[in-house]
TORPA-4810 file (N, C-alpha, C, O; in nm, 3 decimals):
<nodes>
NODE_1_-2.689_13.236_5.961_-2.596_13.124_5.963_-2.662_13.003_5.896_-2.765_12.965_5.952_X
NODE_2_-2.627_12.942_5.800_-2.656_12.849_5.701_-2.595_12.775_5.733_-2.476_12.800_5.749_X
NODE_3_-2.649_12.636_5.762_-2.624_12.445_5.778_-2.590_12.432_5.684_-2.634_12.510_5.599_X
NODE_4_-2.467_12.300_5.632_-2.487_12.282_5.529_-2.551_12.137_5.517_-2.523_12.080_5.623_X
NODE_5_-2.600_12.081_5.463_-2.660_11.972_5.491_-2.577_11.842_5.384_-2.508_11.844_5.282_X
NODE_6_-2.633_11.735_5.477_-2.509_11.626_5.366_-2.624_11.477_5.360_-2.738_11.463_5.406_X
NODE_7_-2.557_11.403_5.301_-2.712_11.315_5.267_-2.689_11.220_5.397_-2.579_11.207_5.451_X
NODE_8_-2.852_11.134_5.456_-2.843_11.114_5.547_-2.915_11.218_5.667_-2.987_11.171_5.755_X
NODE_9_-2.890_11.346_5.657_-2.921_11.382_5.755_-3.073_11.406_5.763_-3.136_11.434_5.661_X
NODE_10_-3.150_11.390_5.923_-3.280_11.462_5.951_-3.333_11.599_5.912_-3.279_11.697_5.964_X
NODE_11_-3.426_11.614_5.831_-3.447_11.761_5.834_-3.594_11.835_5.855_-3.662_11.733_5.843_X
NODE_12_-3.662_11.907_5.871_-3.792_11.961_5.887_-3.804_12.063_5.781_-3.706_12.133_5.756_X
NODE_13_-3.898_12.075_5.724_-3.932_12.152_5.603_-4.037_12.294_5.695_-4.141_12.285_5.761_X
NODE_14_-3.944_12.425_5.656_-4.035_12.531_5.729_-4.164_12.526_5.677_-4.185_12.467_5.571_X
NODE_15_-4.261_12.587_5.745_-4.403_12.625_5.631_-4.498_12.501_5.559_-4.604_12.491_5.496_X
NODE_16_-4.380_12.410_5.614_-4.473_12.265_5.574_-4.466_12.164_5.698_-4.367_12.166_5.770_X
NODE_17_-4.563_12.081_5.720_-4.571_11.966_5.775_-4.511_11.859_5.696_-4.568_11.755_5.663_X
NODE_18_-4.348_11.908_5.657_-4.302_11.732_5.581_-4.186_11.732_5.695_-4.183_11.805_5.794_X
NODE_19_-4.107_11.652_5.664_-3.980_11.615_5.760_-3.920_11.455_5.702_-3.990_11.354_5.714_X
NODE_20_-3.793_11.453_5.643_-3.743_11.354_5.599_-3.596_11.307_5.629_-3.537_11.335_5.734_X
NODE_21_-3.550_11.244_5.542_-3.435_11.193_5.545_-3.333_11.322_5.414_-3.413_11.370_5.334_X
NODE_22_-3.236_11.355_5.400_-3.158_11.428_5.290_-3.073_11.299_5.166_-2.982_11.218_5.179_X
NODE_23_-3.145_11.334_5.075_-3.069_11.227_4.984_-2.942_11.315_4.943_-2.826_11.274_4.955_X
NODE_24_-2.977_11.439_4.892_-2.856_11.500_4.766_-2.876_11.636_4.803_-2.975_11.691_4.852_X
NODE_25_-2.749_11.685_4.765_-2.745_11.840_4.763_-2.656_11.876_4.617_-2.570_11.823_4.547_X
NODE_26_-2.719_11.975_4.620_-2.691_12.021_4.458_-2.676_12.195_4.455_-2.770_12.263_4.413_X
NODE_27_-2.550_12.257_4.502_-2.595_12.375_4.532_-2.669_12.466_4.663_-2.640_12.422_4.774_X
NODE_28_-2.719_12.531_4.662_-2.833_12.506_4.739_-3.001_12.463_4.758_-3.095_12.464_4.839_X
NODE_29_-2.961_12.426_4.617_-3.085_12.281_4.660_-3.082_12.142_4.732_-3.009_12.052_4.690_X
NODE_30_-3.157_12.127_4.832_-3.179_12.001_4.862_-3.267_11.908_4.817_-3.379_11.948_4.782_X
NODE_31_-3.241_11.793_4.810_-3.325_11.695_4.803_-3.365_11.571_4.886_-3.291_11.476_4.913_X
NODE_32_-3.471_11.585_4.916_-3.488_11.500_5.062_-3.589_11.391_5.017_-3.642_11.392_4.906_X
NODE_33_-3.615_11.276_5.134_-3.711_11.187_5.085_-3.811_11.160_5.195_-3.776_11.085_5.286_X
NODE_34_-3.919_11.209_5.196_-4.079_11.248_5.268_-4.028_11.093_5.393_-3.935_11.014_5.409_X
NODE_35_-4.168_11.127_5.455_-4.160_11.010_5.538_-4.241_10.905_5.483_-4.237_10.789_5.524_X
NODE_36_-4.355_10.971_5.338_-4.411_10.866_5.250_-4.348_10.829_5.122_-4.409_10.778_5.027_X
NODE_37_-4.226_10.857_5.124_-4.117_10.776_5.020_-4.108_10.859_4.905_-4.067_10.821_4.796_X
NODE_38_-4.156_10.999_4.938_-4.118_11.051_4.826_-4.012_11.163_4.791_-3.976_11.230_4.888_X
NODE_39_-3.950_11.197_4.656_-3.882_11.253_4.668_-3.884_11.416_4.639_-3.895_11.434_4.517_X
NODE_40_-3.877_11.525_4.704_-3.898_11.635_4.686_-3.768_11.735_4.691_-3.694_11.699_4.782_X
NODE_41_-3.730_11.821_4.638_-3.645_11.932_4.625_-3.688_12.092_4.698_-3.779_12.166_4.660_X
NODE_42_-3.597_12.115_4.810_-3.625_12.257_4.864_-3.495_12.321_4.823_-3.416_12.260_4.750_X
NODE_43_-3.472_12.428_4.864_-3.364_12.570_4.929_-3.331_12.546_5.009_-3.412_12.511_5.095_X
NODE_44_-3.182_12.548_5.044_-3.155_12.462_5.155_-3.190_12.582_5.296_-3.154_12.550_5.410_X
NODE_45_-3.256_12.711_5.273_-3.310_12.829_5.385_-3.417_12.725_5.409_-3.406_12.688_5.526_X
NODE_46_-3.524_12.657_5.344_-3.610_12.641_5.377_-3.645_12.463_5.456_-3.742_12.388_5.460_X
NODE_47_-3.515_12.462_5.503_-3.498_12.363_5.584_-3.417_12.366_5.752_-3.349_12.459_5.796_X
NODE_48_-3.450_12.240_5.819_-3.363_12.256_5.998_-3.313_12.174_6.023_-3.395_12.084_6.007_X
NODE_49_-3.213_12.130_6.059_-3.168_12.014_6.099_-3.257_11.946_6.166_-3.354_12.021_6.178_X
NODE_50_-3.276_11.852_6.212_-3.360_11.802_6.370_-3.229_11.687_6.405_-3.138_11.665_6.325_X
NODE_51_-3.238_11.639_6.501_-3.120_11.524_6.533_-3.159_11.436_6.562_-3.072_11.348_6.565_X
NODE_52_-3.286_11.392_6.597_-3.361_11.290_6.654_-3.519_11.316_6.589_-3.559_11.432_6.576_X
NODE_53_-3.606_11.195_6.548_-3.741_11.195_6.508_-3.821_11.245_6.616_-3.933_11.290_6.589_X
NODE_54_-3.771_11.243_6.759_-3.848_11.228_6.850_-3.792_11.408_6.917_-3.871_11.478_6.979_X
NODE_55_-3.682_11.441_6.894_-3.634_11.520_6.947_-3.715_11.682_6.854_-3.640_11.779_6.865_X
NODE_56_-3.801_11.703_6.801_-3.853_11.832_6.736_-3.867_11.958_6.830_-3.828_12.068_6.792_X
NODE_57_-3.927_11.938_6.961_-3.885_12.059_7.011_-3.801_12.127_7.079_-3.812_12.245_7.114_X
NODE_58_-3.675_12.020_7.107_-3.582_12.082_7.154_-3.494_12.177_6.968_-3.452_12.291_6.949_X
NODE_59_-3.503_12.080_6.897_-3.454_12.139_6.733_-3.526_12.269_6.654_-3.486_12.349_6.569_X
NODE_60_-3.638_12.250_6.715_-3.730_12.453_6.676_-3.627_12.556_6.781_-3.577_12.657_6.730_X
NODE_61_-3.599_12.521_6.933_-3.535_12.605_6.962_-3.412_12.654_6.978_-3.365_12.727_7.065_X
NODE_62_-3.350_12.589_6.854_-3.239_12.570_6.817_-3.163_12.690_6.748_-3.230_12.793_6.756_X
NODE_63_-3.049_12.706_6.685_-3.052_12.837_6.643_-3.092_12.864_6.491_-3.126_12.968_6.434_X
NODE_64_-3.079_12.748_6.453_-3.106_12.786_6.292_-3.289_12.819_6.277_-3.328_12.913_6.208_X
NODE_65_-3.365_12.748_6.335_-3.499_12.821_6.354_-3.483_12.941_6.351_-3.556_12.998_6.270_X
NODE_66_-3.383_13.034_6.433_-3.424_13.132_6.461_-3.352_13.247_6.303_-3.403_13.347_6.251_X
NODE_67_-3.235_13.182_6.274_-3.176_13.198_6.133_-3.276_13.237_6.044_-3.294_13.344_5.986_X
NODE_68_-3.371_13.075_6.041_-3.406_13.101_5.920_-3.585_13.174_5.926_-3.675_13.148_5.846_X
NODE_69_-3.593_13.265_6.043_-3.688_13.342_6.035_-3.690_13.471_6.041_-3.783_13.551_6.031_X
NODE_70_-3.521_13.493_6.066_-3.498_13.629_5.995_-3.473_13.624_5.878_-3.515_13.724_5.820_X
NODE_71_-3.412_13.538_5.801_-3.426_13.509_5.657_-3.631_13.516_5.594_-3.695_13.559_5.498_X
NODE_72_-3.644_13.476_5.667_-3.795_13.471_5.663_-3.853_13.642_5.654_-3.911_13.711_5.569_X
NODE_73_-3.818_13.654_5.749_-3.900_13.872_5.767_-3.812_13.925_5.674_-3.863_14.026_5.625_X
NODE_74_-3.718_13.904_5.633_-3.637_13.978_5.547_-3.705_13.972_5.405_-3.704_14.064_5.324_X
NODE_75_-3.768_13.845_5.389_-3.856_13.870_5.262_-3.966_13.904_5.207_-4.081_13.867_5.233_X
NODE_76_-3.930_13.974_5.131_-4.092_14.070_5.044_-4.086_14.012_4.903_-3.998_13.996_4.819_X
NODE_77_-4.222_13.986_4.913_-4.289_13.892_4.805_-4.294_14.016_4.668_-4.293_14.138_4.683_X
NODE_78_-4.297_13.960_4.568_-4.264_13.948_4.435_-4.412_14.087_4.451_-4.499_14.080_4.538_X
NODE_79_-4.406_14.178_4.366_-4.592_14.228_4.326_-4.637_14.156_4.209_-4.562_14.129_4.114_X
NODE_80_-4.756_14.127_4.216_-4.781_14.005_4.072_-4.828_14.147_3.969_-4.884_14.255_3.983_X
NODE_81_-4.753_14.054_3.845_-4.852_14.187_3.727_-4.960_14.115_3.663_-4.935_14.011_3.602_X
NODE_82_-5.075_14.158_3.672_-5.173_14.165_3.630_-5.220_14.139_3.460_-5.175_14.230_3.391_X
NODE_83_-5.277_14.064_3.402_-5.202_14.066_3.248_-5.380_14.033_3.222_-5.452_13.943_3.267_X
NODE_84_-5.415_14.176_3.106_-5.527_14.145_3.036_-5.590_13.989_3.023_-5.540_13.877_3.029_X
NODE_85_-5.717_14.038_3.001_-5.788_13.896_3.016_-5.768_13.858_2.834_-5.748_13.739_2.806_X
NODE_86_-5.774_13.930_2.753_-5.689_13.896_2.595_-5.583_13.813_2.637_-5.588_13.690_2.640_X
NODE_87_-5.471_13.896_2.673_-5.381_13.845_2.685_-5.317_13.657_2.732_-5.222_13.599_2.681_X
NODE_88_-5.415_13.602_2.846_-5.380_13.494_2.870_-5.386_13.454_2.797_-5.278_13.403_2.768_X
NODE_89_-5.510_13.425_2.681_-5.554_13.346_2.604_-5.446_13.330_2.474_-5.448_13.236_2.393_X
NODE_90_-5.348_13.448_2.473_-5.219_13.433_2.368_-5.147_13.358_2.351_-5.064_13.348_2.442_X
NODE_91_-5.135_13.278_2.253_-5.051_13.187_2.242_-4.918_13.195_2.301_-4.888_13.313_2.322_X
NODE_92_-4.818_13.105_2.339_-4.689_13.151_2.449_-4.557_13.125_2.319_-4.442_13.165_2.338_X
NODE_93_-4.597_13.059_2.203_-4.496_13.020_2.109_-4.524_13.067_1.984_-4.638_13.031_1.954_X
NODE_94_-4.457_13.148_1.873_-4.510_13.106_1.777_-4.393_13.056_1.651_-4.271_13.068_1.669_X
NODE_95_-4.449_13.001_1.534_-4.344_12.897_1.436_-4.350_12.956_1.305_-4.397_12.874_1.226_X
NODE_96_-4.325_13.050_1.257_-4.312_13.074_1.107_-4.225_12.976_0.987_-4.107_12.988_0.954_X
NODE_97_-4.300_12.904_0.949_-4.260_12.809_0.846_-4.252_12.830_0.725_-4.259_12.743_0.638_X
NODE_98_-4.234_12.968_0.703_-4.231_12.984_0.545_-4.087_12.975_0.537_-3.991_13.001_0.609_X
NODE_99_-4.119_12.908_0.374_-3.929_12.883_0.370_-3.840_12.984_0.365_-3.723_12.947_0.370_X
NODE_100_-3.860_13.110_0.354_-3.772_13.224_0.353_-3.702_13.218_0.538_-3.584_13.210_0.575_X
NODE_101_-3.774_13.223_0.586_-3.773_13.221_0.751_-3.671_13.119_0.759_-3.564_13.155_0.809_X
NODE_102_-3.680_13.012_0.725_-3.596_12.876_0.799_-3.445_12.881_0.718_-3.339_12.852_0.773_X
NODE_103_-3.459_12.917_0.597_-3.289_12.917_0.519_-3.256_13.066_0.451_-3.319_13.170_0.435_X
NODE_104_-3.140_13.025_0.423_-3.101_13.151_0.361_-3.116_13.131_0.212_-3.168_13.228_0.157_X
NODE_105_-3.092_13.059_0.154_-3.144_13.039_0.013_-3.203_12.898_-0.034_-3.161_12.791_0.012_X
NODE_106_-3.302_12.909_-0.129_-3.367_12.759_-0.190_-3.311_12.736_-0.304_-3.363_12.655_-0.381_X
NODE_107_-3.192_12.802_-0.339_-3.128_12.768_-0.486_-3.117_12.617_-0.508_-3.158_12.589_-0.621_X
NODE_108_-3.072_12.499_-0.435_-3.082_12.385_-0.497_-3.186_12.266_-0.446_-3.170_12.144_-0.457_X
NODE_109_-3.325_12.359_-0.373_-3.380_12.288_-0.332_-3.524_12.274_-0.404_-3.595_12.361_-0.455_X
NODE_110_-3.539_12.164_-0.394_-3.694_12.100_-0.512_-3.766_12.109_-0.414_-3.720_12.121_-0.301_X
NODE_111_-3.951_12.102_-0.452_-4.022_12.117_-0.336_-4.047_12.034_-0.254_-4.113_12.079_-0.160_X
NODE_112_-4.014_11.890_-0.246_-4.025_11.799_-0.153_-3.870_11.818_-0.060_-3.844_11.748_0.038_X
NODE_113_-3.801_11.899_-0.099_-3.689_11.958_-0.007_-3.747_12.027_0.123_-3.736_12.012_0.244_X
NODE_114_-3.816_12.116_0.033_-3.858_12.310_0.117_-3.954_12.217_0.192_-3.947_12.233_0.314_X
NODE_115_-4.036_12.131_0.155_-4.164_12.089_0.248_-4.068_11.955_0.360_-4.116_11.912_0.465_X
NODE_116_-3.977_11.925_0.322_-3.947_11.807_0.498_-3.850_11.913_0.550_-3.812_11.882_0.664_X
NODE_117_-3.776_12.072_0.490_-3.756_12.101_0.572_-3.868_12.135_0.695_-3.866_12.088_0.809_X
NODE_118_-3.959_12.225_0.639_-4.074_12.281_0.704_-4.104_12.170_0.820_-4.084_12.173_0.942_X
NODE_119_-4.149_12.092_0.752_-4.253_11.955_0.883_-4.118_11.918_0.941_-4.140_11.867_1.051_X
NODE_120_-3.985_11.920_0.915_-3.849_11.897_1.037_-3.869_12.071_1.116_-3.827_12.122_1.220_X
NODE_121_-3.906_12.091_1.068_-3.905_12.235_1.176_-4.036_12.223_1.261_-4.045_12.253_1.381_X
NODE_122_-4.133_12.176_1.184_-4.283_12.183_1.280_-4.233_12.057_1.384_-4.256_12.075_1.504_X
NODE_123_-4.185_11.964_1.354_-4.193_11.861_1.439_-4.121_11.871_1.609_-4.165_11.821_1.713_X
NODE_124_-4.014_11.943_1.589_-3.933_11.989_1.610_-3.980_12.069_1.714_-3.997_12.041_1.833_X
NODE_125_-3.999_12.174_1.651_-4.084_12.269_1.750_-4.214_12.245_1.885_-4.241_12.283_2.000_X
NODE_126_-4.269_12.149_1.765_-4.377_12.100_1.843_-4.337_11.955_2.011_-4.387_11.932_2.121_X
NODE_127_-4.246_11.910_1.945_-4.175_11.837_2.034_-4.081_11.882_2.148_-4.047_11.810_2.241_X
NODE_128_-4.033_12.047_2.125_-3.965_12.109_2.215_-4.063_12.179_2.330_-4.047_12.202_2.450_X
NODE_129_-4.167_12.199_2.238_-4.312_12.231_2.320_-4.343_12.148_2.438_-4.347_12.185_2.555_X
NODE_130_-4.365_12.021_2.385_-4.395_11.913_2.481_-4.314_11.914_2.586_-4.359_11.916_2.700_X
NODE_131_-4.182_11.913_2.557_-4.114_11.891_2.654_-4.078_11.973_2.739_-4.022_11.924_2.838_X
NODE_132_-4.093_12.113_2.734_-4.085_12.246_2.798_-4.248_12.267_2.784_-4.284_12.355_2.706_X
NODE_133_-4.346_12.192_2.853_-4.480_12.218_2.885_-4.554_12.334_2.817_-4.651_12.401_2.855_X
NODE_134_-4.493_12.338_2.723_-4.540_12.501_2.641_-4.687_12.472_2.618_-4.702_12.354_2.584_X
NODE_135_-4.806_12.542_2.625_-4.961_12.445_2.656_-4.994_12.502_2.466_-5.025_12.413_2.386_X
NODE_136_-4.985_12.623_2.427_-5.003_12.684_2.308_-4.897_12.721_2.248_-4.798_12.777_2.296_X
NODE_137_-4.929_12.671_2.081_-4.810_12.702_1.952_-4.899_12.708_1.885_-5.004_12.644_1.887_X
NODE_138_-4.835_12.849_1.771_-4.904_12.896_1.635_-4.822_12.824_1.531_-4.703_12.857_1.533_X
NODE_139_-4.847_12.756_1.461_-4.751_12.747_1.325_-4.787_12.819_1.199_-4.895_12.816_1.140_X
NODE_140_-4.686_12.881_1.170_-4.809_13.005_1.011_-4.710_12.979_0.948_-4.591_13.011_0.950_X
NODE_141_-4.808_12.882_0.860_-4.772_12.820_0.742_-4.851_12.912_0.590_-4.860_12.867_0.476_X
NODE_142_-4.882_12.995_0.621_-4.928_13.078_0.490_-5.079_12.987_0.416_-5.162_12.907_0.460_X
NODE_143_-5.057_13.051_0.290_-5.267_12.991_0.240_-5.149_12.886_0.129_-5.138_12.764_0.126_X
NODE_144_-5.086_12.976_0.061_-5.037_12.853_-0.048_-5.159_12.787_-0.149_-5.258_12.850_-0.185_X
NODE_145_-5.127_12.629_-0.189_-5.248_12.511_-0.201_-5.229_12.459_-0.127_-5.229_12.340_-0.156_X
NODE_146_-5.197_12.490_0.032_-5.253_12.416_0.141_-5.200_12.271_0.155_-5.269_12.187_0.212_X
NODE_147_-5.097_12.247_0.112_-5.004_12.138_0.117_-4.940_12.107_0.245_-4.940_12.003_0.311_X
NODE_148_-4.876_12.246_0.270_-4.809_12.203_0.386_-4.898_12.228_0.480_-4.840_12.221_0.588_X
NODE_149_-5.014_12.256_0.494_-5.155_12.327_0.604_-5.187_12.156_0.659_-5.196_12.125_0.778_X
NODE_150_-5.207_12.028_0.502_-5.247_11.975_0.487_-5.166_11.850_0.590_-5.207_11.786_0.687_X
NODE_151_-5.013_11.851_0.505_-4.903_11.780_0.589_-4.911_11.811_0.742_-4.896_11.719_0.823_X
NODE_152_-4.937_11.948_0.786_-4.898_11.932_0.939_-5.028_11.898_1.019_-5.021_11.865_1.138_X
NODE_153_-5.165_11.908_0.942_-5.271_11.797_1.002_-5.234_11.697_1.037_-5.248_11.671_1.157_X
NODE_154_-5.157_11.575_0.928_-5.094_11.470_0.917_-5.033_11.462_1.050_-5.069_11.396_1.148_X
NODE_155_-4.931_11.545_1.033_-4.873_11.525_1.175_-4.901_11.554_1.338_-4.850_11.503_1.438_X
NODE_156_-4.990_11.644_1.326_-5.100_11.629_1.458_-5.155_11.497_1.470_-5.132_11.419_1.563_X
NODE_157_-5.222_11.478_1.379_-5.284_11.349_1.417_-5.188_11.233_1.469_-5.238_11.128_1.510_X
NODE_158_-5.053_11.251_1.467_-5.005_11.105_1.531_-4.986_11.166_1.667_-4.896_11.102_1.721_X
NODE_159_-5.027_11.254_1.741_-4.997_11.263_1.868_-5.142_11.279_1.937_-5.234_11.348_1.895_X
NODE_160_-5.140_11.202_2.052_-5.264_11.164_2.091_-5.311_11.289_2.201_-5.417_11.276_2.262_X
NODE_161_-5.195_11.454_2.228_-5.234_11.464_2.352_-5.236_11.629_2.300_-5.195_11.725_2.365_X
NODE_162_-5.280_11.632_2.197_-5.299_11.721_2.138_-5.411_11.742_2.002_-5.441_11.661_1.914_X
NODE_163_-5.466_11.907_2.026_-5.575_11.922_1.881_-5.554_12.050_1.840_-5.474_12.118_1.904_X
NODE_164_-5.598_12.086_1.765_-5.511_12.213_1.687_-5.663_12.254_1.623_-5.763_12.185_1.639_X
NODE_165_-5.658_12.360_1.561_-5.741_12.471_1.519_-5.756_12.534_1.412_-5.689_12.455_1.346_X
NODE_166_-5.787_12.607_1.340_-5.714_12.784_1.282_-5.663_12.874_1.393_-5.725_12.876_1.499_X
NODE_167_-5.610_12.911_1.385_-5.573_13.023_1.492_-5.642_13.175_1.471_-5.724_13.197_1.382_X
NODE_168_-5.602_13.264_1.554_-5.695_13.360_1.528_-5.666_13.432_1.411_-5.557_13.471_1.369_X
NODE_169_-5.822_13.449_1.345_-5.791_13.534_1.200_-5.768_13.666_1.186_-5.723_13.719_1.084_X
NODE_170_-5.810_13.739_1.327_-5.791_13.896_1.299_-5.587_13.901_1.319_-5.527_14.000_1.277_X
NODE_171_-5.522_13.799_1.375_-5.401_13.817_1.393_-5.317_13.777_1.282_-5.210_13.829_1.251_X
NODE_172_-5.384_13.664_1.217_-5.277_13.563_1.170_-5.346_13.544_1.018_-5.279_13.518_0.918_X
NODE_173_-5.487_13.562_1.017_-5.533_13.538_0.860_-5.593_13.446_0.892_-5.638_13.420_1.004_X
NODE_174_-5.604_13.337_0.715_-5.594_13.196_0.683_-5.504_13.114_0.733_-5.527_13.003_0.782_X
NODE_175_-5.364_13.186_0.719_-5.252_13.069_0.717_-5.172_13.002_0.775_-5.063_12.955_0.742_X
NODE_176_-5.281_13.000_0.939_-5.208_12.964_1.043_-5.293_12.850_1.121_-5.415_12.840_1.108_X
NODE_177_-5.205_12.755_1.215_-5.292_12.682_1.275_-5.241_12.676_1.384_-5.118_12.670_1.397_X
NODE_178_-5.354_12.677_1.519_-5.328_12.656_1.679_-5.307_12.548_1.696_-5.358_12.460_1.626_X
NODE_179_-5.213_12.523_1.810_-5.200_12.373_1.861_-5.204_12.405_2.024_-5.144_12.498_2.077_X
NODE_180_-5.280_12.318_2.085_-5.287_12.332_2.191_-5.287_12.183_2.259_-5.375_12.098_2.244_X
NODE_181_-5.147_12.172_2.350_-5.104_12.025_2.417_-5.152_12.038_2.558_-5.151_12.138_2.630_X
NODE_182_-5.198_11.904_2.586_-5.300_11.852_2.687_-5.159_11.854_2.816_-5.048_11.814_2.780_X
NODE_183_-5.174_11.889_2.916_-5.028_11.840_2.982_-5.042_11.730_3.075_-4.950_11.683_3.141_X
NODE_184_-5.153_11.693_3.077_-5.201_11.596_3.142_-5.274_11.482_3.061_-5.394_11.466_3.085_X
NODE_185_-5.214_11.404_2.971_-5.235_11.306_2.862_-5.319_11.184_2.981_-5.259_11.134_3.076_X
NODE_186_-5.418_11.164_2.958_-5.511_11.052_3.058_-5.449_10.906_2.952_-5.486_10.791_2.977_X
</nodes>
């Protein structure tokens, strides 16, 4: 039997020592606000009513305690898979920038075309990274004369929370470069 919870109300967080106030519900997510002002998001299983600050143990022996600990035994944890020690170290993204890859034809395009498409694609990419915490991106930009190798240095360098590499050569050659974003910019 599932509470539904509405903002305003007291609640106790199972498995944790928090207990707050309910700002929002969204589904069955809740969102509550700590008793040190902060704001955190649970499942609304993994919450209890209480009715009073003072009132906690009459509200453990309540019925939804008991709800939500058969919800509780009912669950079996995930088996973790195990993933080569190679493997972590793999990059999680990668960006092929050759211009065949990004269009379907270069018939009316000059090379300062093909090259801001490219760096609008690296930028791009690299910025979707950031924002979806992606920690590693390959960009393989080929050997060429190293123009566009050269340009997307350029553009590393204006971001302060990131440094980049060659990437690995037995995979990728010459014509690729690692980027690896800090997710924690000091």
């Amino acid at each position: 039997m599932m509470t539904a919870f509405k903002a305003g109300d007291r609640v106790l967080v199972l498995d944790e020592a928090i207990s707050g106030k309910v700002l929002n519900t969204q589904g069955a997510t809740v969102t509550i606000e700590t008793e040190d002002g902060f704001a955190l998001s649970f499942e609304a299983h993994e919450l209890i009513h209480l009715k009073s600050k003072t009132d906690l143990k009459e509200n453990l022996l309540h019925n939804d305690i008991n709800s939500a600990l058969s919800e509780k035994e009912d669950y079996k944890p995930k088996k973790s898979v195990r993933t080569k020690p190679k493997a972590r170290f793999e990059p999680t993204m990668e960006v092929d920038l050759h211009i065949h890859q990004l269009t379907k034809s270069t018939k009316n395009m000059g090379n300062y075309d093909m090259l801001s498409l490219q760096l609008d694609t690296a930028k791009h990419k690299l910025e979707y990274a950031m924002k979806n915490r992606i920690q590693k991106i390959v960009f393989i930009h080929g050997v060429g004369e190293g123009v566009l190798k050269m340009e997307l240095e350029y553009l590393f360098n204006r971001y302060e929370n990131l440094k980049y590499y060659d990437a690995n050569y037995q995979k990728y050659g010459v014509g690729a470069t690692e980027v690896y974003i800090y997710q924690n910019p000091k």
